[in-house]
N, CA, C and O atoms as CSV, one atom per row, in Angstrom:
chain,resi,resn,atom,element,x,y,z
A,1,UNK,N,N,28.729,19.933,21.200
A,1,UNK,CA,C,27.824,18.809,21.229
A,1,UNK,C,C,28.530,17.591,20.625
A,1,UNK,O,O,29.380,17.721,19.744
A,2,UNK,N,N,28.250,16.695,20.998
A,2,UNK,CA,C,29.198,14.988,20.603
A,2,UNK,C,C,28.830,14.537,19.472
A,2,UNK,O,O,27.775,14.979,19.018
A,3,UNK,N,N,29.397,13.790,18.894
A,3,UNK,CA,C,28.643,14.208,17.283
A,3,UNK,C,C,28.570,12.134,17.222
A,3,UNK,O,O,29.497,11.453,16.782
A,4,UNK,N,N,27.872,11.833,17.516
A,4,UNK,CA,C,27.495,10.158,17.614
A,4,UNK,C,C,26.024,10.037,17.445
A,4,UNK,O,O,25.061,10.742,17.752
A,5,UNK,N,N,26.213,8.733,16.765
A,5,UNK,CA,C,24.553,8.173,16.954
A,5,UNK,C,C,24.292,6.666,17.346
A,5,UNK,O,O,25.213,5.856,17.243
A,6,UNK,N,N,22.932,6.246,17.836
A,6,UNK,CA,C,22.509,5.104,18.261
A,6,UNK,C,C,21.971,4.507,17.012
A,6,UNK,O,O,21.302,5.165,16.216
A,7,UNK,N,N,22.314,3.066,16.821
A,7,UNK,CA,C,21.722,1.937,16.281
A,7,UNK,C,C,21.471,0.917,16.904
A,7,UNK,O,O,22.275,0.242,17.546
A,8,UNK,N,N,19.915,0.663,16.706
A,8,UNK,CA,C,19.160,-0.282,17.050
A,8,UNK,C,C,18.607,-1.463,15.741
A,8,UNK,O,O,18.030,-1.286,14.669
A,9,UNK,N,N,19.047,-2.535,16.365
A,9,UNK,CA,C,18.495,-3.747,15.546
A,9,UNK,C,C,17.460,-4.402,15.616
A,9,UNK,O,O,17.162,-4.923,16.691
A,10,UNK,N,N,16.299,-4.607,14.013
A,10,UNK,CA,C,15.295,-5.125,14.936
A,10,UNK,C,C,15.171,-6.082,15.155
A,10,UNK,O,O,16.354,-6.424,15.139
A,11,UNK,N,N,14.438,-7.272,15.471
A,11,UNK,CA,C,14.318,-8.459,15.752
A,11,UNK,C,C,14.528,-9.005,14.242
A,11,UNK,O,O,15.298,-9.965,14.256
A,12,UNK,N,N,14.279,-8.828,13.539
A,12,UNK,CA,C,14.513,-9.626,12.117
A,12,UNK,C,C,15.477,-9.462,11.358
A,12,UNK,O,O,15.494,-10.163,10.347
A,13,UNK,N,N,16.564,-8.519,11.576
A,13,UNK,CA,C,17.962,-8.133,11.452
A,13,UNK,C,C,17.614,-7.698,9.927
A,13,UNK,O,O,18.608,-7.699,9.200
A,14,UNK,N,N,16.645,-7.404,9.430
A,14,UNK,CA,C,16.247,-6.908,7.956
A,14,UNK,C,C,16.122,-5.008,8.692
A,14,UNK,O,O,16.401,-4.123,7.883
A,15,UNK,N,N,15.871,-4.734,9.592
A,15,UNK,CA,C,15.359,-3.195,9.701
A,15,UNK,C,C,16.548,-2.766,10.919
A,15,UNK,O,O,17.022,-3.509,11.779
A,16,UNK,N,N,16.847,-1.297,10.667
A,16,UNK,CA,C,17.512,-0.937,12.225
A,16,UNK,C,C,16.732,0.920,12.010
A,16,UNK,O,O,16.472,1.683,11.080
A,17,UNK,N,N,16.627,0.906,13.565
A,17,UNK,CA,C,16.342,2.012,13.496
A,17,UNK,C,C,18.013,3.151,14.149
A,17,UNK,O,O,18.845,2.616,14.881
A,18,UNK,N,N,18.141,4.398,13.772
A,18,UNK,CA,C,19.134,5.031,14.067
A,18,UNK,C,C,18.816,6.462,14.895
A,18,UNK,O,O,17.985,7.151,14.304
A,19,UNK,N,N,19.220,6.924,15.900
A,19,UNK,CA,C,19.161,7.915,16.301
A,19,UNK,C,C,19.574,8.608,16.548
A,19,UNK,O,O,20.485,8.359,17.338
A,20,UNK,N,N,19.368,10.241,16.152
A,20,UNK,CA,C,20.901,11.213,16.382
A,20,UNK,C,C,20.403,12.154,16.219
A,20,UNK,O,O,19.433,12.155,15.461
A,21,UNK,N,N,20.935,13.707,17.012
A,21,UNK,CA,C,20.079,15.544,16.977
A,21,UNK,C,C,20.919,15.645,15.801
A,21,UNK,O,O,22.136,15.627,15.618
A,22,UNK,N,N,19.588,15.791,14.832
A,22,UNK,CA,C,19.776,17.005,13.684
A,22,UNK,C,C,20.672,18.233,13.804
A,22,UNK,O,O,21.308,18.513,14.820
A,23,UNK,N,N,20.665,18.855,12.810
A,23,UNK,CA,C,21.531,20.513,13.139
A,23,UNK,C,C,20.420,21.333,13.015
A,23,UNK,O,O,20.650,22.381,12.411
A,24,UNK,N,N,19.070,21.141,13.479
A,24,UNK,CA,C,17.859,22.015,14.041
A,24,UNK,C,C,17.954,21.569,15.399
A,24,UNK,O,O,17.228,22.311,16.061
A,25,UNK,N,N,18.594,20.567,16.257
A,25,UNK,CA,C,18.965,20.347,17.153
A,25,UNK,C,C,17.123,19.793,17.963
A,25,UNK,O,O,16.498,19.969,19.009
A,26,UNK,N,N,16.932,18.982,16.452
A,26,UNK,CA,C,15.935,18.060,17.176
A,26,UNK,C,C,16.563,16.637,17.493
A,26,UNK,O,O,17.762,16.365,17.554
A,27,UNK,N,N,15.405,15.733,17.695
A,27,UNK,CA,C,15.986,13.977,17.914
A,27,UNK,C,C,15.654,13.514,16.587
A,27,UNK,O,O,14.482,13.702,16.263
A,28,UNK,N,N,16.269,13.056,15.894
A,28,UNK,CA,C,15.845,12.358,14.650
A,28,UNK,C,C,16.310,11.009,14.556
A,28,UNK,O,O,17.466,10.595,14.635
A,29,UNK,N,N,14.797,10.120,14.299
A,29,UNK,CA,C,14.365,8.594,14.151
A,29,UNK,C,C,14.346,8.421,12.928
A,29,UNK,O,O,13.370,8.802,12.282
A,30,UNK,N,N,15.640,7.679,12.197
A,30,UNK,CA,C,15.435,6.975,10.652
A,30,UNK,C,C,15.409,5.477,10.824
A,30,UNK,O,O,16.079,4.981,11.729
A,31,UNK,N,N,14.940,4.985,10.306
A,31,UNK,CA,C,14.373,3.760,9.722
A,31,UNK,C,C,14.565,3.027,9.039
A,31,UNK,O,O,13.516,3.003,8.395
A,32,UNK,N,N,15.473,1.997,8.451
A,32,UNK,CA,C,15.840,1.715,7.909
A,32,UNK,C,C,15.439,0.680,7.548
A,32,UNK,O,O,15.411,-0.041,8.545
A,33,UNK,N,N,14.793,-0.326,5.934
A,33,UNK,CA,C,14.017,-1.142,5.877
A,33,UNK,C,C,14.397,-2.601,5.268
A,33,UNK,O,O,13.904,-3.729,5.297
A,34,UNK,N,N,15.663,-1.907,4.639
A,34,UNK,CA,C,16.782,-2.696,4.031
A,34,UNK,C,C,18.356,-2.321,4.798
A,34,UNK,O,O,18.613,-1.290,4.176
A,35,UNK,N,N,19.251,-2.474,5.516
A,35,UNK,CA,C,20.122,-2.307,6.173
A,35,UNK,C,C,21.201,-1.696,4.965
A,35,UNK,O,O,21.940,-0.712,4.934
A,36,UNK,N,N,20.846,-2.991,3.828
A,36,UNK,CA,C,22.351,-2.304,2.811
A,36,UNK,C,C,22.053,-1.251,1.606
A,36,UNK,O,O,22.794,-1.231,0.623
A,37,UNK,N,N,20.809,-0.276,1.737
A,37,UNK,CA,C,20.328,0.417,1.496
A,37,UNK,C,C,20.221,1.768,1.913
A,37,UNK,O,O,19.796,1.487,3.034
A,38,UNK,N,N,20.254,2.753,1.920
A,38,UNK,CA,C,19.785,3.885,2.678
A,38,UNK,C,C,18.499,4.599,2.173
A,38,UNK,O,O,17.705,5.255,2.848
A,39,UNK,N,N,18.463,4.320,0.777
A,39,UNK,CA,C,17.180,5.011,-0.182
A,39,UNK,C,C,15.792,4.297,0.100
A,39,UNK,O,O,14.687,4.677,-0.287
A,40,UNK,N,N,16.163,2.920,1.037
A,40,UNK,CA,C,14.322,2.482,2.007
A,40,UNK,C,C,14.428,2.805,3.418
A,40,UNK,O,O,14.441,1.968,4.322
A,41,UNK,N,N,14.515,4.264,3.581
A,41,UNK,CA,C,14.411,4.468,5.075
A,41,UNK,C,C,13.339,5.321,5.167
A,41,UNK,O,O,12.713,5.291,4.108
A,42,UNK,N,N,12.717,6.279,6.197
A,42,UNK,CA,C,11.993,7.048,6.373
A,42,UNK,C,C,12.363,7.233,7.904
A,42,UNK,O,O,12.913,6.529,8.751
A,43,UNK,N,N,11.931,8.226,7.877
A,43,UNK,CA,C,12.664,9.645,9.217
A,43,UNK,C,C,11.824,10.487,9.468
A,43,UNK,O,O,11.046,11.002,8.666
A,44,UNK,N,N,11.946,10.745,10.904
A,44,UNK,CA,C,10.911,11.527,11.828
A,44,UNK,C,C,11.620,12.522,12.862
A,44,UNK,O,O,12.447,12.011,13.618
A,45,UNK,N,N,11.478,13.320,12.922
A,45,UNK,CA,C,12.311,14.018,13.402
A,45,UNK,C,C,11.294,15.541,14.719
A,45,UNK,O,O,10.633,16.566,14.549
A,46,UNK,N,N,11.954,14.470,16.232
A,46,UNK,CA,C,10.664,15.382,16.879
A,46,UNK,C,C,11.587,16.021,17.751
A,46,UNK,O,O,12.705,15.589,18.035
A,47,UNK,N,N,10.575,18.061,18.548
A,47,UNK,CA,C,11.593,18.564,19.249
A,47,UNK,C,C,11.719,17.761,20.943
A,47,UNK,O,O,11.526,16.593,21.280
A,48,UNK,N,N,11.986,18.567,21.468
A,48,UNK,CA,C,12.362,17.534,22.894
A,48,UNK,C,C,11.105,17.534,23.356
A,48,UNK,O,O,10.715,16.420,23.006
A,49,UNK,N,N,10.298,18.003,23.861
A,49,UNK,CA,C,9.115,18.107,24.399
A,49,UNK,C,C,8.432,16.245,24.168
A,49,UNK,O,O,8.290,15.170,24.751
A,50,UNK,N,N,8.145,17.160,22.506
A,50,UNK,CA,C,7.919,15.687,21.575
A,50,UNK,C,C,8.503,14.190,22.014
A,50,UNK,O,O,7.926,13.117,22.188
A,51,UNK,N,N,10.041,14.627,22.129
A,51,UNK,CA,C,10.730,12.895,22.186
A,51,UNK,C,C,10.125,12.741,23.769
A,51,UNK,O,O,9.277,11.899,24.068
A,52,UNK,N,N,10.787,13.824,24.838
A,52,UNK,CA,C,10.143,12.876,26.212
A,52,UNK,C,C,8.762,11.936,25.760
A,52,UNK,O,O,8.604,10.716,25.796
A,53,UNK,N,N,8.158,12.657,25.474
A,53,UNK,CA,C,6.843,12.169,25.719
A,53,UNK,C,C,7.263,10.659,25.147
A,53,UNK,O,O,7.658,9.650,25.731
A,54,UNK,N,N,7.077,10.867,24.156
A,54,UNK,CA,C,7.622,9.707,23.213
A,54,UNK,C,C,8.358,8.306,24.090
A,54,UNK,O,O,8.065,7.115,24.201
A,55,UNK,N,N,9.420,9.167,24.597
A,55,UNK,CA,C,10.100,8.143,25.738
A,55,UNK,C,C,9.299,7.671,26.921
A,55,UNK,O,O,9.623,6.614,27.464
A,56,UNK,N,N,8.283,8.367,27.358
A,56,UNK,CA,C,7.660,7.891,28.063
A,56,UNK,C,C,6.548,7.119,28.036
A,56,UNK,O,O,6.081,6.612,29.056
A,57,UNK,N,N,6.005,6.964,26.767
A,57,UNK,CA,C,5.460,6.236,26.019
A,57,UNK,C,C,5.711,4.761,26.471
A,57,UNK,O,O,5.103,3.994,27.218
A,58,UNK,N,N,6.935,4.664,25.665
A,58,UNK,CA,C,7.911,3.572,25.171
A,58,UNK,C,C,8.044,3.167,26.496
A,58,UNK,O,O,7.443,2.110,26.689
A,59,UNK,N,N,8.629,3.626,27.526
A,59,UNK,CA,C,8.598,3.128,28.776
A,59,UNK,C,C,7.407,2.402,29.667
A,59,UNK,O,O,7.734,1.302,30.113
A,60,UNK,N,N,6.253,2.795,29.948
A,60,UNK,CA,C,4.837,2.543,29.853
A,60,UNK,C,C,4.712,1.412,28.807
A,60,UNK,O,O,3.868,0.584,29.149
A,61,UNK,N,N,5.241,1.177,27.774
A,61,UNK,CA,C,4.248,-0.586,26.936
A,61,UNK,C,C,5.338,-1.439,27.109
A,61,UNK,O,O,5.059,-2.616,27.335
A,62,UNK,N,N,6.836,-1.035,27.042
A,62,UNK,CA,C,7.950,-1.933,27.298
A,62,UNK,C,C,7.668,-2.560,28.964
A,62,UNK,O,O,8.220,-3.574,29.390
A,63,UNK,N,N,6.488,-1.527,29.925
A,63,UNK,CA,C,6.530,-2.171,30.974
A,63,UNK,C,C,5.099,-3.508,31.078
A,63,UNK,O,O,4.963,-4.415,31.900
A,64,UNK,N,N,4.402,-3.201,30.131
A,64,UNK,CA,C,3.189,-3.810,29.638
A,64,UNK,C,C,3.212,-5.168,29.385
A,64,UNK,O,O,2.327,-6.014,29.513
A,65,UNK,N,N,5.262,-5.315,28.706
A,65,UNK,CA,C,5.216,-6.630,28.047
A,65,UNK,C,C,5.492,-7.275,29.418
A,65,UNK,O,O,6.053,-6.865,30.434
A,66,UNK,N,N,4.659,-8.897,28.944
A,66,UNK,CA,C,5.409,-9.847,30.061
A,66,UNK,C,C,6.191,-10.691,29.458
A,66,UNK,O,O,6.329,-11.038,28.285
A,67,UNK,N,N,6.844,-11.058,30.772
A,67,UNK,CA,C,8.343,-11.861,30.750
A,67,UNK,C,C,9.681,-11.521,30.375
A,67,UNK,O,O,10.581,-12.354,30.480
């Protein structure tokens, strides 16, 4: 398995969220609330079933927004 993760920035460049499979070989979402911090994050960690959905979610209101 590839051992990388995604970072996402949020609009206020104060938060990023990060994503990467655990070694329970779920998807795990941390949070980050302060960037030069790691001790203000909080983490969620769902199995696949869980994330599709999740992704499909996200897909469905990202199509919601206009412009």
């Amino acid at each position: 398995m590839a051992n990388f993760s995604l970072v996402f920035h949020g609009t206020d460049q104060e938060t990023k969220a990060e994503c990467y499979i655990n070694t329970a070989n779920e998807i795990t979402l941390e949070v980050y609330f302060d960037q030069d911090s790691p001790l203000h994050s909080q983490l969620i960690s769902l199995d696949k079933s869980t994330a599709i959905k999740l992704a499909k979610t996200l897909r469905t209101e990202i199509n919601k927004i206009e412009g």
